[in-house]
MARBA-3410 file (N, C-alpha, C, O; in Angstrom, 1 decimal):
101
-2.4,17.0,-1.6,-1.6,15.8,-1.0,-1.6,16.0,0.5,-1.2,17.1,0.9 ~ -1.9,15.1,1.3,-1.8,15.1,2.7,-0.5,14.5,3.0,0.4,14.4,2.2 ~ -0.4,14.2,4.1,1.1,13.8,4.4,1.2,13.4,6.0,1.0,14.2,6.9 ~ 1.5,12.3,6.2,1.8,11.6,7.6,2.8,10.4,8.2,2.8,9.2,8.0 ~ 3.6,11.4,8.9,4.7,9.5,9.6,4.9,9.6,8.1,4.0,9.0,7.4
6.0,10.5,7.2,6.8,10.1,6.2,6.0,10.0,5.2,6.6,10.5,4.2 ~ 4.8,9.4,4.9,3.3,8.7,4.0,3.0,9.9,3.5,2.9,10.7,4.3 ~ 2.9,10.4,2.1,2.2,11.3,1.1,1.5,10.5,0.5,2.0,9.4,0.0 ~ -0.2,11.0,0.5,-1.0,10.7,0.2,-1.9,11.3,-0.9,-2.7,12.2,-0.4 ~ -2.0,11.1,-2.0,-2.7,11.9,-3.1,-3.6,11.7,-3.6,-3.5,10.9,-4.6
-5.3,12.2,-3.5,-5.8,11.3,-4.4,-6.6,12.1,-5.9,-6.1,13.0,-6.7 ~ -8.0,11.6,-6.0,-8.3,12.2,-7.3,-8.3,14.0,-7.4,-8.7,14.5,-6.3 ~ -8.0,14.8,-8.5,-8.4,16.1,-8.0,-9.7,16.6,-7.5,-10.7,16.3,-8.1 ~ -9.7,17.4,-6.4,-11.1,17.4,-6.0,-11.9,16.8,-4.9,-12.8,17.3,-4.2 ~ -11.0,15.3,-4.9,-11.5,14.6,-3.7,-11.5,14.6,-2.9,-12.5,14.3,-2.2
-9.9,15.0,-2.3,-10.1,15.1,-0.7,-9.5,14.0,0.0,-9.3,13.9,1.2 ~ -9.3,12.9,-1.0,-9.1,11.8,-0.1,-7.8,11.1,-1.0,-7.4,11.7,-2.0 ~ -7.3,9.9,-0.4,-6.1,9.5,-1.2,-6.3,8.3,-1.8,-5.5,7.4,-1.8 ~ -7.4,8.5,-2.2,-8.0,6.7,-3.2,-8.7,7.2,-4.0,-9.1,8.3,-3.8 ~ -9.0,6.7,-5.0,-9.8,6.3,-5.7,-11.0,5.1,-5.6,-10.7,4.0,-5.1
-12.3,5.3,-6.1,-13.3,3.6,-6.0,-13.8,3.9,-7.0,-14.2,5.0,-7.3 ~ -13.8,2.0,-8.0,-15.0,2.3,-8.9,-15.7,1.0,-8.7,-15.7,0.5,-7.6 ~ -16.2,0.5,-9.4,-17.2,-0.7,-8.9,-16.4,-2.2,-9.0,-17.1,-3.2,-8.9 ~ -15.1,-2.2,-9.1,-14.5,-3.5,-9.6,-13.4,-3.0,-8.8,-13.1,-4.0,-8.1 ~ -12.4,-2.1,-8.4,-11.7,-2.1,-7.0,-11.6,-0.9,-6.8,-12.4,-0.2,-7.4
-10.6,-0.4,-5.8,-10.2,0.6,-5.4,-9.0,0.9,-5.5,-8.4,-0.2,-5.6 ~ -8.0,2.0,-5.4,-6.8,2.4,-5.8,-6.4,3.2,-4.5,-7.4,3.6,-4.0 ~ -5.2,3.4,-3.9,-4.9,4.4,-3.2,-3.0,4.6,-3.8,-2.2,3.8,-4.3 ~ -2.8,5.7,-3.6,-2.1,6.1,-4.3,-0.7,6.4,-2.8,-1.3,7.1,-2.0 ~ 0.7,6.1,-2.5,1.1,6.9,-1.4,3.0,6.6,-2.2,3.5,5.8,-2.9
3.6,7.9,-1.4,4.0,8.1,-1.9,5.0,8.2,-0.5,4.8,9.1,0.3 ~ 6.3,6.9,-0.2,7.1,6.8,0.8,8.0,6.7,0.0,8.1,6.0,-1.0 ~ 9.4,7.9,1.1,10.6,8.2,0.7,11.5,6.8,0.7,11.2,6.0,1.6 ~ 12.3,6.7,-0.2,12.7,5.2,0.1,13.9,5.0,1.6,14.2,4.1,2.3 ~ 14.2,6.7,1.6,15.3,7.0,2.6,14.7,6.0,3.8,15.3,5.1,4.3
13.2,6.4,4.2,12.7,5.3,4.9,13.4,3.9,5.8,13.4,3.4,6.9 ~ 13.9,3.5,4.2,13.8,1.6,4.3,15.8,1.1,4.2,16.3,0.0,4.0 ~ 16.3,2.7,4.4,17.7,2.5,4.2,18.3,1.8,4.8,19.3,1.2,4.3 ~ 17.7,1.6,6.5,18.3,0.3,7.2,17.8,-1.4,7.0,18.3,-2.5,7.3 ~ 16.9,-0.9,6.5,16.3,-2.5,6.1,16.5,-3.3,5.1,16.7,-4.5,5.0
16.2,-2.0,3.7,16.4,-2.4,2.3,17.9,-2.8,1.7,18.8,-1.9,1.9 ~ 18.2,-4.2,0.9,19.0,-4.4,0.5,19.6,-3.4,-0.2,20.9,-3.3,-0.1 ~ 18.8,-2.5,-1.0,18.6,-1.4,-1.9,17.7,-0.2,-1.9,16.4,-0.3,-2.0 ~ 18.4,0.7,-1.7,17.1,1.7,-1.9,17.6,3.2,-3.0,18.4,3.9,-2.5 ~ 17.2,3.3,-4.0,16.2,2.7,-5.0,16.0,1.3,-4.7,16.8,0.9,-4.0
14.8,0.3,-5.0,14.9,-1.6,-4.9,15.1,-1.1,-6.8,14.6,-0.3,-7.6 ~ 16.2,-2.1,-6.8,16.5,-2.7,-8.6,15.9,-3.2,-8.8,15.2,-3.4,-7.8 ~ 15.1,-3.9,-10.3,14.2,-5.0,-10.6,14.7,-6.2,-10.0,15.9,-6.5,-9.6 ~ 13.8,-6.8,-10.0,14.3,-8.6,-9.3,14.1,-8.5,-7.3,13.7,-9.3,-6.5 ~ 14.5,-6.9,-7.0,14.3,-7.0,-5.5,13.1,-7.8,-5.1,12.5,-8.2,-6.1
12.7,-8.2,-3.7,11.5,-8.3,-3.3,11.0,-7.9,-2.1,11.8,-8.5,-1.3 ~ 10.5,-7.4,-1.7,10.3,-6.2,-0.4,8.6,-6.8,0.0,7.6,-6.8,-0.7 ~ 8.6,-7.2,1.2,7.7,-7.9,2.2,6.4,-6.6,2.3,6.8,-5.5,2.0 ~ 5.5,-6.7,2.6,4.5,-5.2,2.8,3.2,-6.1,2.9,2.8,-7.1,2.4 ~ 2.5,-5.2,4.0,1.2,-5.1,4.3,0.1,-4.2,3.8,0.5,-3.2,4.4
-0.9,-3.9,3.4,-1.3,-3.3,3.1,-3.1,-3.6,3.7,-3.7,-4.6,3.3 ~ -3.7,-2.9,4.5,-4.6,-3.1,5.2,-5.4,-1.6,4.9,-4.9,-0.5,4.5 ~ -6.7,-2.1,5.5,-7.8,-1.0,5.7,-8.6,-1.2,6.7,-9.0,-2.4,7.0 ~ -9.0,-0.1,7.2,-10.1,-0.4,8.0,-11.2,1.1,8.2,-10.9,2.3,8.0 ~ -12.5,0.5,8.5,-13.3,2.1,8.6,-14.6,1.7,8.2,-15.0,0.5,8.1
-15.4,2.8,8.2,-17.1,2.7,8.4,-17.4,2.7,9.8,-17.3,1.8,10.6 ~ -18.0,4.3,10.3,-18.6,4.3,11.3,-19.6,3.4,11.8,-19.6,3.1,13.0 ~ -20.7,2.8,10.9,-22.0,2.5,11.0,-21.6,0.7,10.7,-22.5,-0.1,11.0 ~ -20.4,0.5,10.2,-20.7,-1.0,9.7,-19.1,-1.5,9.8,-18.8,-2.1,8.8 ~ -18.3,-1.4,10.4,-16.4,-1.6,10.4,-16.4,-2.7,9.3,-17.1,-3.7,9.3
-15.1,-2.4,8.3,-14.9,-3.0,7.8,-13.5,-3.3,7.3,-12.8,-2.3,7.4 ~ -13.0,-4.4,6.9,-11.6,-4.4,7.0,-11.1,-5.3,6.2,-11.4,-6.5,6.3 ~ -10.2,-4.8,5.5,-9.8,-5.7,4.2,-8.3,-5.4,4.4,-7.8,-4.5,5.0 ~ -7.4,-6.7,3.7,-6.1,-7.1,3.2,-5.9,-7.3,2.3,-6.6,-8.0,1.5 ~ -4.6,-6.6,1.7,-4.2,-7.0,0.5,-4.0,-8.8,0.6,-4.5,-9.6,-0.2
-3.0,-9.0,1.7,-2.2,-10.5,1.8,-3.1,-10.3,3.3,-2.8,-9.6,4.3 ~ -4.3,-11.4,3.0,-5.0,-11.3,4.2,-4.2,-12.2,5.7,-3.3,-12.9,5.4 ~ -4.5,-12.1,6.9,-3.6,-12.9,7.8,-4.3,-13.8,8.0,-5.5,-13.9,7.7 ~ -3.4,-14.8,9.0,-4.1,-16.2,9.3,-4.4,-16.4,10.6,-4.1,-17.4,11.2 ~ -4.9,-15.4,11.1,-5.4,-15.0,12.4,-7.2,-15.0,12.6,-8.0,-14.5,11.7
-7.5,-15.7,13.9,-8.9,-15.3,13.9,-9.9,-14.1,14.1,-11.1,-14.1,14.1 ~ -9.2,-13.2,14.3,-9.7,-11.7,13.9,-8.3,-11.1,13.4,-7.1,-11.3,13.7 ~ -9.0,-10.1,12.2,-8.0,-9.1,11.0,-6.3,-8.8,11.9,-6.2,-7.9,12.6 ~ -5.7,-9.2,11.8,-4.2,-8.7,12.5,-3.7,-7.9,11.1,-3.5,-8.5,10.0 ~ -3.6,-6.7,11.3,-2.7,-6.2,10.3,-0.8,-6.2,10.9,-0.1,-5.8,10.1
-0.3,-6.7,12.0,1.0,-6.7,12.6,1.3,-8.2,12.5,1.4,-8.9,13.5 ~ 1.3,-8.6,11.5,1.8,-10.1,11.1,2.8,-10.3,10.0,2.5,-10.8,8.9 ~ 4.2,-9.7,10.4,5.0,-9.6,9.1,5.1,-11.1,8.3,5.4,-11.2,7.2 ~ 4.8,-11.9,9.0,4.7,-13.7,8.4,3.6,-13.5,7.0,3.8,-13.7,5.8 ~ 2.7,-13.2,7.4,1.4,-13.2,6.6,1.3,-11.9,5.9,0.1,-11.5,5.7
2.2,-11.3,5.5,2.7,-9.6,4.4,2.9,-10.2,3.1,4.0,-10.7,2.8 ~ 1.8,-10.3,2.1,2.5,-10.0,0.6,4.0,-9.8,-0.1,4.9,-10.0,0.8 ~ 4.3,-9.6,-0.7,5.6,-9.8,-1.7,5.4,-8.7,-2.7,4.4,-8.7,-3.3 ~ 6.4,-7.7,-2.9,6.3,-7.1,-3.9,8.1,-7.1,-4.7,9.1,-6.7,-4.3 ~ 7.8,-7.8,-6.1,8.7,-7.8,-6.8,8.8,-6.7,-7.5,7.9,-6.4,-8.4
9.8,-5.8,-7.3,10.5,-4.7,-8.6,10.6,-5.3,-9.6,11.1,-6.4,-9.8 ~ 9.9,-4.4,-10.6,10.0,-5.0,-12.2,10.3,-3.0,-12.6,10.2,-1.9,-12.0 ~ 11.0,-3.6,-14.1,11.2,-2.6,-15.0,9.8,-2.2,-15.7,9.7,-1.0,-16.0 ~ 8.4,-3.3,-16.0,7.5,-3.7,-16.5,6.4,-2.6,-15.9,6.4,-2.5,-14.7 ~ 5.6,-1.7,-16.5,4.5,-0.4,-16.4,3.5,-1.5,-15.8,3.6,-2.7,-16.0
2.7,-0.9,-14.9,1.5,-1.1,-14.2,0.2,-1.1,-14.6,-0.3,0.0,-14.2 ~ -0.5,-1.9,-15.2,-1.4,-1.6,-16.1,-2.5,-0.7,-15.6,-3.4,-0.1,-16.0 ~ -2.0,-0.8,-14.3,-2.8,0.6,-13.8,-2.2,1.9,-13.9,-2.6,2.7,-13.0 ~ -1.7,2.2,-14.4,-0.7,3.3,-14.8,-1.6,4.4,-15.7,-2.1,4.1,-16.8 ~ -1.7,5.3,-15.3,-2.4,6.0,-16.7,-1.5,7.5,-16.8,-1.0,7.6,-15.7
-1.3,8.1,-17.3,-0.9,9.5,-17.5,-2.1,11.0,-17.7,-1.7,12.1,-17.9
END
């Protein structure tokens, strides 16, 4: 597990990195203290029903940059600093069908 600015990062055993890829998406796995979001969050634990604003971006490739959005922005080049244009994540009681044990 790596660890940065609060961010634990875990990925497959072996790997070295904190994602996962297979040919239909990719996974990254991180693991932030909620103590984090204490001044922001309505809740921290978030209860089911919360909904918590988040960005999730990438960027990388020496040879070819590349850069993807979860909740892409509406900007003419990639802005990942657009809290307007951040995804929605609702707490559910409900397993993750990505979930595996």
């Amino acid at each position: 597990m790596r660890s940065f600015c609060g961010l634990c990062v875990r990925g497959e055993e072996g790997s070295g990195s904190g994602f996962r890829i297979s040919r239909e998406y990719w996974i990254l796995e991180a693991a932030i203290p909620f103590r984090n979001f204490a001044g922001a969050a309505k809740h921290t634990p978030p209860v089911p029903g919360d909904v918590w604003r988040l960005g999730l971006n990438r960027c990388g490739g020496k040879t070819n940059p590349q850069y993807s959005q979860w909740s892409a922005s509406r900007t003419k080049e990639p802005q990942f600093h657009s809290p307007n244009d951040f995804g929605r994540v609702i707490f559910s009681e409900a397993a993750s069908p990505f979930w595996r044990r």
